[in-house]
N, C-alpha and C positions, 0 to 999 in steps of 0.2 A: 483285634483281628490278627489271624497268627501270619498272614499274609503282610503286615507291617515289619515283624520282625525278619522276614527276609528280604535281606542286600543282596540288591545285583551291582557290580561295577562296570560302568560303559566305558569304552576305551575309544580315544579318538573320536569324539562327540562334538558335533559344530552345535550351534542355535540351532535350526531346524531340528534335530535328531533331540534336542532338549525338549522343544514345542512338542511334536507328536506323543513321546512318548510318556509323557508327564499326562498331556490330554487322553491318552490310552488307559495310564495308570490309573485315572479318576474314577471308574467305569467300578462299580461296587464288587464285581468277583477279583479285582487285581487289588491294588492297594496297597504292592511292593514300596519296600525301602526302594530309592533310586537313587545311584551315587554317579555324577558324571565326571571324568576327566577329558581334559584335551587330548593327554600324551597317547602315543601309538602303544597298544599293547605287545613288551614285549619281555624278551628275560629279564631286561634290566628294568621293565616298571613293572613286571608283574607282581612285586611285593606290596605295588598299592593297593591290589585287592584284598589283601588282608581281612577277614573280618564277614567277606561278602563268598554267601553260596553258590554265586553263580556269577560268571563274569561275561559281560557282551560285544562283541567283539565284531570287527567290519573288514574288509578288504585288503586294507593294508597294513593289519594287525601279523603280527609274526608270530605267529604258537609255535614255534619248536620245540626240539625235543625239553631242551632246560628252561623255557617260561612253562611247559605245560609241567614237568615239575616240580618248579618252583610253586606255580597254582596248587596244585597238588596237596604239596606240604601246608601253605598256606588253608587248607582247608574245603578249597573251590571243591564244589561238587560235580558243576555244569556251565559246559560252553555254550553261549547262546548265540551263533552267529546269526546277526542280524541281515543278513542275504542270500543269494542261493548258491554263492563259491562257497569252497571249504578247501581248495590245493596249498594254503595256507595255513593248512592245519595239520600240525604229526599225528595222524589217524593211529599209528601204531605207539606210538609213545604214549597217547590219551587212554588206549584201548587196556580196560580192569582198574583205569585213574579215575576217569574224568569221563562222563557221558558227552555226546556234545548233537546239539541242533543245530538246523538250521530254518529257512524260509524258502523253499524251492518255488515257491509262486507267489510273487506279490502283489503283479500287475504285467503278467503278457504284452498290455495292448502299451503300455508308457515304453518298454524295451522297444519294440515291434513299430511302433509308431515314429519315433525318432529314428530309427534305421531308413526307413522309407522319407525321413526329413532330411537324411543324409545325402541318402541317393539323388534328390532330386534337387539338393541345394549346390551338389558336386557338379552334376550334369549340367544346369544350366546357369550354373555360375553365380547363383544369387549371393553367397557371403561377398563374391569380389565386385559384383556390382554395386552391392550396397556402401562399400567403400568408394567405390569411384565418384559415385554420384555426390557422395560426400562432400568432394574435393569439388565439386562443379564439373566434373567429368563426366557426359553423358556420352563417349563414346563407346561402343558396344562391340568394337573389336578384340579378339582373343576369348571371346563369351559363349562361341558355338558350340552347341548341346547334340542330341539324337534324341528322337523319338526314342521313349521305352517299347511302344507298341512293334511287337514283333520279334521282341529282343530274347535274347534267353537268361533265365536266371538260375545263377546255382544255389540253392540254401541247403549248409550243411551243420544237419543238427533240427532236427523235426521234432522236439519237445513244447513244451508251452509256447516258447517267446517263435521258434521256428514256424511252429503253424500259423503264428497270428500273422505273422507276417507273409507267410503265403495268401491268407484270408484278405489281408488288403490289398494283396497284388491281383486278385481277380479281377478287377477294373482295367486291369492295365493292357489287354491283349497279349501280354508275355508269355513266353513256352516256362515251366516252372519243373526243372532239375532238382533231385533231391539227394542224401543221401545221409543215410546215420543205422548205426548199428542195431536198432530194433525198430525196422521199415512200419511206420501205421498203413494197413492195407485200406484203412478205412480214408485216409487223404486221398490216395490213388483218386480213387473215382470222383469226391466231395469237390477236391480244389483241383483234378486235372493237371497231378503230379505224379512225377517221372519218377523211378527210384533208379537210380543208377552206381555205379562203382564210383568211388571216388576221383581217379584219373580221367573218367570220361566226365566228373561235373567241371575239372579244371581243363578240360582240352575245351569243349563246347559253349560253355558260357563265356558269356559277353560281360556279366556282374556275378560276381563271387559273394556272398554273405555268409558270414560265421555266426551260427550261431547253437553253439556246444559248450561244456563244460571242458575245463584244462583235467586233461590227464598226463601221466607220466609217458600215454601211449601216445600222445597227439601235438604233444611240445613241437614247435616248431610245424605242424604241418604244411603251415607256406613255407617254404624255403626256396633254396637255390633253382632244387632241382622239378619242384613243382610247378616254380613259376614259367621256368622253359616252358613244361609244357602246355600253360595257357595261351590263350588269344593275345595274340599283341593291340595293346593297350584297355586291355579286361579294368572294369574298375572291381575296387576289392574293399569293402566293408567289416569292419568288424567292432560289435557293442557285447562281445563277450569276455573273452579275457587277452593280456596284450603278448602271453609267450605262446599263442596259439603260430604269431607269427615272427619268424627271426627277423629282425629290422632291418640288419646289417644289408640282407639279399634282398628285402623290401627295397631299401634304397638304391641298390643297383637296379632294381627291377624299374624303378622309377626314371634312373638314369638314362637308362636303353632304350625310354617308351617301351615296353614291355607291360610293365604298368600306367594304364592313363590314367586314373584317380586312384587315391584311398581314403578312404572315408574313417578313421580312427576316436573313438570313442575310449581305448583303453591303450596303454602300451606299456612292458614289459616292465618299465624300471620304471613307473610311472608314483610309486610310494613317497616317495623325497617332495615331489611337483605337484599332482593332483589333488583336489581337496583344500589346498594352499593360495596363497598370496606370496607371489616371488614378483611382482611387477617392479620390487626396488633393487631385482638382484638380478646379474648374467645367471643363464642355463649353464651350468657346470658340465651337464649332461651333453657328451658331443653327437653322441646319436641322437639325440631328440632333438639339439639344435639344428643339424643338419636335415632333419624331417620337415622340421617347421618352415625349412627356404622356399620345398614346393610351392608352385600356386596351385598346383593341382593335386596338395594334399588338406585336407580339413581337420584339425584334432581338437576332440575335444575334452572337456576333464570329467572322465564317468558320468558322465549324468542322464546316461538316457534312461533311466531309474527313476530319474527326479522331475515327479506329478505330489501332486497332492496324495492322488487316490494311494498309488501305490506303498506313500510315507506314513499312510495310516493304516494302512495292508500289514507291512512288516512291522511296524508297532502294534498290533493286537498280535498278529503269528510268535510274533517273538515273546510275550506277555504272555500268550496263553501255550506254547511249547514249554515254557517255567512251570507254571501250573497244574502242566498235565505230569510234570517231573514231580514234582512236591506233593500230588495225588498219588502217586506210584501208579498213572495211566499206563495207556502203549503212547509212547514215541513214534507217531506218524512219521513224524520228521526229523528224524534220529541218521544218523550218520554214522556205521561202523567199517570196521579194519577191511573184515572177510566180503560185504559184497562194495563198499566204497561209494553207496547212496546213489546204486547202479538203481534205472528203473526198471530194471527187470530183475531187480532181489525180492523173493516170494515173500509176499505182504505187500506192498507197494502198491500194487495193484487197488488192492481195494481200503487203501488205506488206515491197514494198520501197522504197528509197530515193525521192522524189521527182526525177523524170525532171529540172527544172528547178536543179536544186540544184549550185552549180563552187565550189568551194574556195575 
């Protein structure tokens, strides 16, 4: 099978990420070489791909400009990210190197569903009851919650993981704020969402949720000066990426009640920590130390990602975006320089290749 003699190299590979994809691989149109390492991919291990046509690559792998070089030289033909960031990736340094994928949809409702596990474990206190009770402590003061019903929500960032989560919040008698650069007219009416400016979703809501891609353009979107003009004590969500929000002003905002919860799933510097076992070690990190004092913040380590469904989702997408590369397909799910795996780069739509994307 000419599908054995191609090596992919996975970078930064736990057990689980071994299981699926090995189970994926079995499937008689795959039948890839499969070579897993622990180490994070980056300039200084990207010489272990050596050998292999395509390397696969996770979240807190570092393509810069001199690993994707490095790959380069070495041979790589194809970045396979196995999720649907890519801001870790030097789009223009890959660009006439290195093609590169991704998985922009693996499981909506595993993102979407966990966000809404968030919200409601923050509100009414279940992670710190569940420790109290532990202790024999059944006293239930400091635990007051609010009704959702009535409340307003802003979700910023109306793509898959965005809508799903509007789609569950229809239960909840909540007004539903939105707001993102290519408005679906078609939610308007379905889920009885608002499209609004950005500043009016951060003056109005009561719960803020992110959920968008990192761009150059949106770094930092929480900040100092956004949060001013929030609700005082808005809670603030986010299971998308962690430099969407500056921490630093996170935790003033926290300080001032400004902010009464945050619900974090990703954060900023979160590479060194996440994904790991540091239970034998002090957080070196002082901003994350200092996040974790709240009781009214919940962090967790990426994993709202982490279902079943979804782990066999992005092991078949990522198996079979290889194979449509080694056919000489379209790259549905191809990532290039000029539109930046915009959803409104012509092709996208109806799912074919991006028009902008050359070998």
């Amino acid at each position: 099978m000419i599908h054995s003699k191609i090596r992919i190299a996975f970078f930064d590979t736990k057990p689980y990420d071994r299981f699926f994809f090995e189970e994926a691989n079995s499937e008689a149109r795959f039948g890839f070489d499969l070579q897993f390492y622990e180490t994070r991919l980056t300039a200084a291990s990207a010489r272990i791909a050596e050998g292999a046509k395509v390397v696969c690559a996770f979240v807190n792998d570092n393509l810069d400009a001199e690993a994707i070089r490095i790959l380069h030289d070495a041979g790589v033909e194809l970045i396979a990210m196995r999720c649907a960031g890519y801001n870790n990736v030097n789009l223009a340094e890959a660009y006439g190197k290195l093609r590169v994928v991704r998985v922009p949809e693996y499981s909506p409702h595993a993102v979407a569903e966990y966000t809404l596990g968030l919200l409601l474990t923050l509100n009414r206190n279940l992670h710190r009851a569940y420790c109290r009770v532990r202790e024999n402590n059944f006293s239930i003061n400091g635990f007051l919650g609010f009704d959702l019903y009535g409340k307003t929500i802003g979700i910023v960032g109306t793509g898959k993981i965005g809508r799903t989560f509007a789609e569950l919040l229809q239960g909840f008698g909540m007004k539903l704020l939105a707001y993102d650069l290519y408005p679906n007219a078609e939610l308007t009416e379905r889920l009885h969402l608002e499209y609004v400016p950005l500043e009016r979703l951060f003056r109005e809501s009561d719960i803020i949720s992110l959920h968008c891609p990192l761009t150059p353009e949106n770094r930092y979107m929480i900040n100092k000066e956004t949060i001013a003009m929030m609700k005082p004590g808005v809670f603030l969500l986010n299971t998308s990426r962690g430099a969407l929000i500056d921490t630093p002003a996170l935790i003033k905002g926290l300080k001032k009640k400004q902010i009464g919860a945050a619900g974090l799933d990703v954060y900023e510097e979160e590479t060194e920590y996440f994904f790991e076992d540091r239970s034998d070690a002090a957080i070196d990190d002082d901003v994350l130390a200092r996040l974790m004092t709240f009781p009214n913040v919940l962090i967790t380590s990426h994993q709202a990602f982490f279902t079943r469904e979804a782990e066999r989702n992005i092991a078949r997408i990522t198996l079979d975006n290889i194979l449509d590369y080694f056919y000489h397909r379209p790259l549905a799910n191809e990532i290039c320089r000029e539109c930046d795996g915009s959803r409104s780069c012509p092709g996208k739509a109806n799912g074919s290749a991006c028009r902008h994307a050359k070998a």
